[in-house]
C-alpha positions in Angstrom: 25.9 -33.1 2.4 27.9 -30.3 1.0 31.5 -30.5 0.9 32.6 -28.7 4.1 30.3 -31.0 5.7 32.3 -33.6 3.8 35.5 -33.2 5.4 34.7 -31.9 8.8 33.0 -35.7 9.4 34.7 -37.6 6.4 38.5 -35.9 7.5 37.9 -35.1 10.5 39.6 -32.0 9.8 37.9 -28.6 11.3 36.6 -25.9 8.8 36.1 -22.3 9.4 34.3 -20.0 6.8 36.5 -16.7 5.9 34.1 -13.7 4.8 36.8 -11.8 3.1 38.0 -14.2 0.2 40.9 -12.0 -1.0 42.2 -12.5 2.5 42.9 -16.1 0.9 45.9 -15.0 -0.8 47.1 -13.1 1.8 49.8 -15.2 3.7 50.4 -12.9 6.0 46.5 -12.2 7.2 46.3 -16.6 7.6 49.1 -16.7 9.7 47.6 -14.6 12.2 44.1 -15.3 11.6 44.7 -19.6 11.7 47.5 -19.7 14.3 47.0 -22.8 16.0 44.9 -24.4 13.0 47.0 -27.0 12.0 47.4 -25.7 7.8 49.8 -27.2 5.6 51.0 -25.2 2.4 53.2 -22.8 1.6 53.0 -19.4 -0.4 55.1 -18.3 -3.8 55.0 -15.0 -5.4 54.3 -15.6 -9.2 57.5 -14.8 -10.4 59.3 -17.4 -8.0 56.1 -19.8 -9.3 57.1 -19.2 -13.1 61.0 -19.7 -12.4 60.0 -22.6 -11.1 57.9 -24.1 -13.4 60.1 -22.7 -16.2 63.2 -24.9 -15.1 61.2 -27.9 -14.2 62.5 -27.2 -10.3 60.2 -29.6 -8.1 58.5 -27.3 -5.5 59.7 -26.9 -2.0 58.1 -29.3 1.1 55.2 -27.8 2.3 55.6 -26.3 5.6 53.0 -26.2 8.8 51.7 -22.8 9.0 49.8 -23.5 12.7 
């Protein structure tokens, strides 16, 4: 069993393969493309990500993006 078989039976949770890997970092193209999926997570640009980890600042709650 491979591991989106894993955790569409394991997790019940419902996977969807996305051609266009670099569309993975763009936050804008999952909003759209997911809506209704139910995603949590949340998005940083790097600099906010290094200012973060650079005062020891715990990272915001994760939001849901569906």
């Amino acid at each position: 069993m491979d591991t989106v078989e894993t955790i569409e039976s394991k997790f019940a949770m419902q996977c969807q393969e996305i051609e266009d890997k670099e569309k993975l970092f763009d936050l804008s193209y999952l909003y759209i493309e997911l809506k209704g999926v139910p995603i949590i997570g949340g998005g940083y640009l790097a600099t906010e990500a290094f200012d973060l980890r650079e005062n020891n600042t715990p990272l915001p709650e994760p939001e849901l993006m569906g």
